[in-house]
N, C-alpha and C positions, 0 to 999 in steps of 0.2 A: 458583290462587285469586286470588292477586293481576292475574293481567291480567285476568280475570272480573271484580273488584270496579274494576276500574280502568275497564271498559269503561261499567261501571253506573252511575258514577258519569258518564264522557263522555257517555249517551245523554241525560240530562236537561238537560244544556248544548245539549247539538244542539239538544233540542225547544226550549228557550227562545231559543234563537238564533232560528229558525227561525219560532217564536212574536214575538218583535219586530221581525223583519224582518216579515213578515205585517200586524201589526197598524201598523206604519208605513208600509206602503205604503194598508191601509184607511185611516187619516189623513189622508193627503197626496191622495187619492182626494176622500174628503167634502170637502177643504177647498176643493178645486174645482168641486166641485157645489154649496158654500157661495156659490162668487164669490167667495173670497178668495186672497189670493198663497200660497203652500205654502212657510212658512219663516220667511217676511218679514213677517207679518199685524203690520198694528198696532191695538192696542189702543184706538180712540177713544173718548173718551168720547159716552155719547151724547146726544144733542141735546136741549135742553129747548125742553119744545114753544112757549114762548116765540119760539126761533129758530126753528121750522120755516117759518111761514108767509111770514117774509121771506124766509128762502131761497130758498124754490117761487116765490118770484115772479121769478125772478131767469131759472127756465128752465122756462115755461110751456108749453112747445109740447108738444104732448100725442105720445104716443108714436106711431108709422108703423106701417103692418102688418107690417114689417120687424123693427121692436122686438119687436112681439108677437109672431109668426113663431121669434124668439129666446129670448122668454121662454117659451115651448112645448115650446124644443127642453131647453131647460136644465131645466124642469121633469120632462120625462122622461127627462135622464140623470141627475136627481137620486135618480128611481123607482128606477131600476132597476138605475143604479151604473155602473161600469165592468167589462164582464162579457168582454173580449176583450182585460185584461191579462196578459201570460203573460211573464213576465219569467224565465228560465230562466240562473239565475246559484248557483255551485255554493258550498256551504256555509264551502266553504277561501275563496273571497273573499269572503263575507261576514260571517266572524271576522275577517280581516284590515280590514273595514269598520264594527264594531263599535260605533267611538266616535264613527263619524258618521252611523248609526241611531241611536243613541240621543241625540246632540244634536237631530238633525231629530224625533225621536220629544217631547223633552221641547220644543220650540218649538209641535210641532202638538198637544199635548195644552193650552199655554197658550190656544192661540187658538180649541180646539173651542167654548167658551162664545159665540164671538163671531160664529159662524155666522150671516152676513145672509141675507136677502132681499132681490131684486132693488129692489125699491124703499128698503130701509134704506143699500143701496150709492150710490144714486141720491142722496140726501140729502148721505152722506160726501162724492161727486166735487163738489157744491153746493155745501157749505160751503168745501170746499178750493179749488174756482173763484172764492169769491164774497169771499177774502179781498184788502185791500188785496196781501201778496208769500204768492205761492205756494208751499209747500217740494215742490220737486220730487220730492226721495226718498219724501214719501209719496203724492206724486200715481204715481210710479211703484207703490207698493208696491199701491193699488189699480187701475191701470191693469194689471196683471199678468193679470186673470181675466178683464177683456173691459172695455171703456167702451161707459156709455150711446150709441148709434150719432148722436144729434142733440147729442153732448156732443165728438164726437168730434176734432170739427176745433179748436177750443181747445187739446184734449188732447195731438194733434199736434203742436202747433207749441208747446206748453210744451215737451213731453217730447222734442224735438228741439232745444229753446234756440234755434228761431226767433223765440220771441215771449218776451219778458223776465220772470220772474217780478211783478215791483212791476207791478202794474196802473195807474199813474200812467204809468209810460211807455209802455205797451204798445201804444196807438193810434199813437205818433208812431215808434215803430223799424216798424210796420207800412207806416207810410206810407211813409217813407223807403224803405225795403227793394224796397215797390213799384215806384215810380220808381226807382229804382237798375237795378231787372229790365227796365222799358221803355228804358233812357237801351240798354244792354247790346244788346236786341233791335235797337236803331234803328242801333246802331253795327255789328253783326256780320250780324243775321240780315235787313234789309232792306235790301240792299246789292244792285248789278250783279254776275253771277257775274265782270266782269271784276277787282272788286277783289277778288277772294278769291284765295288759290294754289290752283295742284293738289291740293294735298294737301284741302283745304277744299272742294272741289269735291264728290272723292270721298266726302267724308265725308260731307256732304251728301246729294248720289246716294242714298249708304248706307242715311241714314236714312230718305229720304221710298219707300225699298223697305221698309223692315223697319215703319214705321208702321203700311201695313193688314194686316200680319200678326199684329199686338197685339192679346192676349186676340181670334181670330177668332170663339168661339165666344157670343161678347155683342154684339149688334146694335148696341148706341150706340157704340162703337168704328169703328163701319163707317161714319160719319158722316164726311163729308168734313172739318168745319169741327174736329170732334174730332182728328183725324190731326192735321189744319195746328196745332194747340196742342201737339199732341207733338213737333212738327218743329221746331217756337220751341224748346220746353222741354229739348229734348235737345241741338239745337245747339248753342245760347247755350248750355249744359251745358260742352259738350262744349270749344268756345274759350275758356272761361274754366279750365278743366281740363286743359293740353296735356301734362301727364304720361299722362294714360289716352286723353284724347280720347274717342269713342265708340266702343265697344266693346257688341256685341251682346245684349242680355239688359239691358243699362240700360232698354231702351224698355220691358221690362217691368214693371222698380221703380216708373215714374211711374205705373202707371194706380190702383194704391189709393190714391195722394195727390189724383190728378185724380177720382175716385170720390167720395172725403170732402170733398172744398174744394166740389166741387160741389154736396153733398147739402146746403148752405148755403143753394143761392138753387132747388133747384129737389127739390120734391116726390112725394112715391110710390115707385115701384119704377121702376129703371135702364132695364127694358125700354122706360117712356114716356117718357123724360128726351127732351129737343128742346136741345142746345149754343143753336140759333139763337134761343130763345127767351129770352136774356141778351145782356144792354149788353154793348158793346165792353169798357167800365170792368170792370163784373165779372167778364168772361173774362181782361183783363189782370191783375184782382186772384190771381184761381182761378190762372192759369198761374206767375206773381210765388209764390206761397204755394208752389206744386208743385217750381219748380226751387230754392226756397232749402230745402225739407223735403229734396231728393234730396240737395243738397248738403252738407248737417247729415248724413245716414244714409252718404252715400259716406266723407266724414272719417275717419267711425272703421272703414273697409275700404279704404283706396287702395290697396292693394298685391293687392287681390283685379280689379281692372280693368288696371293697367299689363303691359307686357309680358312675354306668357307665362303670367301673370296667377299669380304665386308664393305670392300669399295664397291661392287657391283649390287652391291644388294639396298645398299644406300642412295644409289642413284635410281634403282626401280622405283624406290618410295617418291622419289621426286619427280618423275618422270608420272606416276600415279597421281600427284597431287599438283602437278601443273595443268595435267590434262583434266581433270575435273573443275579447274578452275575456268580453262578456255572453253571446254566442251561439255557439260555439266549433263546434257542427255546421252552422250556416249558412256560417259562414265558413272552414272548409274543405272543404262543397260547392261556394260559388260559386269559392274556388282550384281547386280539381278539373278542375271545368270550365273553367277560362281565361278565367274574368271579371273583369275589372278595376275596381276603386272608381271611376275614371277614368270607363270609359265608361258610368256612369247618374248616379253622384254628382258633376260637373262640372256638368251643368245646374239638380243641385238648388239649390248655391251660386251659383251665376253668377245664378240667377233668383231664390231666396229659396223655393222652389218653388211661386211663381204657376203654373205651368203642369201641376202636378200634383196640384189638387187646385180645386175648384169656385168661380169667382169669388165665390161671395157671403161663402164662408168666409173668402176673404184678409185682409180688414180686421180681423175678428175675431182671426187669427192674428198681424196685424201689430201689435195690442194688445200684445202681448206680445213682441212683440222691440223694438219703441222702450221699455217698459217694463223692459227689458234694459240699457239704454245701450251703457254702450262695451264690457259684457260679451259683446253682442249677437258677434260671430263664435264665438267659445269655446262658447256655449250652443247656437248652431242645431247644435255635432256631436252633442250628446245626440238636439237635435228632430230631427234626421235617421236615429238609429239610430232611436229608436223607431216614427219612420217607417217604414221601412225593414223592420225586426222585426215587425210588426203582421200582416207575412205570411212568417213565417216557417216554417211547416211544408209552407207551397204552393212554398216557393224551395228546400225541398232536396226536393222530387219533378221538379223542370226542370232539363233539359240546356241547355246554353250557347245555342242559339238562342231555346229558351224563354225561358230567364231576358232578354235580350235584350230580346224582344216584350215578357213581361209588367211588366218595370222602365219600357218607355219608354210605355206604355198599360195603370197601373196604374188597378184599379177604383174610382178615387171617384166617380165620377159621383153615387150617391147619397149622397153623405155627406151625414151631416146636424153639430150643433155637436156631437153627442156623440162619434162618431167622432173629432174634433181635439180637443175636451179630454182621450179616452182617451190621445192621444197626448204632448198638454202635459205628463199628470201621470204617465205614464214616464220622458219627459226628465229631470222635475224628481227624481223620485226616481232614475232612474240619475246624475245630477247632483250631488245629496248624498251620493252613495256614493263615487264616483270621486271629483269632479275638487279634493277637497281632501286627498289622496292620489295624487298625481302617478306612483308608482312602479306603482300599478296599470295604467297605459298606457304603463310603458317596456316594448323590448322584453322 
């Protein structure tokens, strides 16, 4: 009688366990089909229509097909939800995770009230652009869910501390910064190969091979005058950085910098973009903004580029022992078979996984990891298992060469922004579960 009344008593704790696990991850869900950060939201007051009209004047340029294109996708995953989360995590670690469901549970039920629309978000990045000093932290906290695409490049080079919060300085560390970046190219990169060493030779070599290989499958890439700015931008990179030098997969970081600094001076969709159709000055500006953004975003990874690259290989291991802990029959399928984190998850790091997923999604993605900061390595292991996970019934029906093909020619080609939001708002809730609970990824 007593383990009968003891059990009766355990079932309704399951259910409600079970019950707010559920309804926090619906939370954390909507607050991303909201456009707001999942955890972080803050509470602005809202605008009195007094201010509005000066703000809008501030950034009038009316939205691209691009935008709207965006605001289309976001309204149907608003519809229709996130309908391909499947988070398969067992009831014994989610008791053990308890008290951080229900923290993330009572933040997201604060913020449900404050659920924007795209143009109410548009306002908020306004007024926070439009202030004498910027607070970064809540430029971040709404930079988390995506930035206006014509707002973007500001946003960038805040949210990287390229460009100085106080708007009083901000033209003249620009400038400076500029010519700092031409003084750099005049010195290293326009030079006889006979004053370079060997060693600078190669690397060179290196680069001006791995250029037309960047993003191949986007025509304005295949532009000569485009490459020869990646060839500056990665060089000069790369002499100025003799711990890492160049190393493969950097040529890939710069192209969503060189995408945004450009959407600056040149209009419509990438497919008609013309490099030759911009001043020398403003291609030196675009390039100058690109190698100091990369620089700012490498800082808080240098040990992910130097030799043997021991940042990236430390994050495989935990990227390996996260997912074994949420998906416990994937991960000893892909052991089974003799697959190694190594050989799919090493490029996903190394590239940030530009090359697995549809160029137009990156920037939208990369919203979110500069919105990250210096937390940005620790969080891509979440966005990678959920990556990863999202096909997780199709990876334990493939044997080793399968798995093989389908890791290195995964199906996005259609993705659309709901697809990578599904994905964001896994991370974020396997994020809140774990990693402030460190004993749930030790062995």
């Amino acid at each position: 009688m007593t383990n009968n009344s003891q059990r009766e008593e355990d079932q309704p704790k399951k259910e409600s366990l079970d019950s707010r696990f559920s309804q926090t991850l619906r939370n954390v869900q909507g607050l991303l089909k909201g456009r707001s950060i999942p955890g972080k939201v803050l509470m602005t007051r809202r605008l009195e229509s007094s201010d509005r009209s000066g703000l809008q004047k501030q950034y009038q340029r009316s939205y691209s097909q691009n935008d709207a294109g965006r605001s289309n996708d976001v309204d149907k995953y608003m519809q229709e939800g996130v309908r391909n989360t499947d988070i398969n995590i067992t009831v014994n670690k989610l008791r053990a995770s308890t008290s951080n469901l229900e923290h993330a549970a009572r933040e997201v039920k604060s913020a449900m009230g404050a659920r924007s629309t795209d143009s109410a978000r548009v306002l908020k990045f306004t007024k926070e652009l439009s202030g004498q000093m910027v607070v970064i932290e809540r430029l971040r906290e709404l930079s988390w869910s995506g930035v206006p695409p014509y707002m973007r490049p500001d946003v960038w080079r805040l949210l990287l501390g390229y460009a100085p919060p106080n708007s009083d300085r901000r033209e003249g560390v620009l400038r400076r910064k500029r010519i700092e970046y031409l003084d750099c190219v005049a010195q290293f990169y326009d030079i006889p190969d006979t004053e370079r060493s060997d060693d600078e030779i190669n690397m060179l070599r290196q680069i001006s091979v791995d250029c037309p290989r960047t993003v191949p499958d986007v025509a304005f890439f295949q532009q000569a005058q485009v490459q020869k700015s990646l060839e500056r931008i990665l060089y000069t990179w790369a002499i100025r950085h003799p711990a890492s030098g160049y190393v493969q997969g950097i040529n890939d970081l710069v192209t969503p910098f060189l995408v945004v600094f450009l959407s600056e001076y040149l209009d419509g969709s990438i497919d008609s973009w013309s490099i030759s159709d911009l001043s020398s000055a403003n291609i030196s500006n675009i390039e100058a903004d690109c190698y100091w953004c990369l620089s700012q975003l490498l800082d808080g990874m240098q040990d992910h580029y130097t030799f043997a690259q021991p940042g990236i290989q430390r994050l495989v291991f935990k990227l390996k022992e996260l997912v074994r802990r949420i998906d416990e029959p994937v991960s000893r399928h892909m052991e089974n078979q003799g697959l190694e984190f190594l050989q799919f998850a090493f490029r996903w790091f190394n590239c940030l996984l530009i090359r697995e997923i549809p160029f137009h999604l990156v920037t939208r993605l990369w919203d979110t990891y500069l919105a990250e900061g210096d937390a940005l390595p620790d969080f891509l292991v979440y966005i990678f298992a959920s990556f990863l996970l999202k096909w997780s019934d199709i990876l334990q029906k493939l044997d080793f060469q399968e798995l093989v093909m389908f890791l290195q020619h995964l199906p996005t080609h259609n993705w659309t922004y709901q697809e990578l939001e599904a994905v964001l708002s896994r991370a974020y809730m396997w994020h809140s579960m774990f990693n402030d609970s460190p004993s749930h990824l030790a062995g």
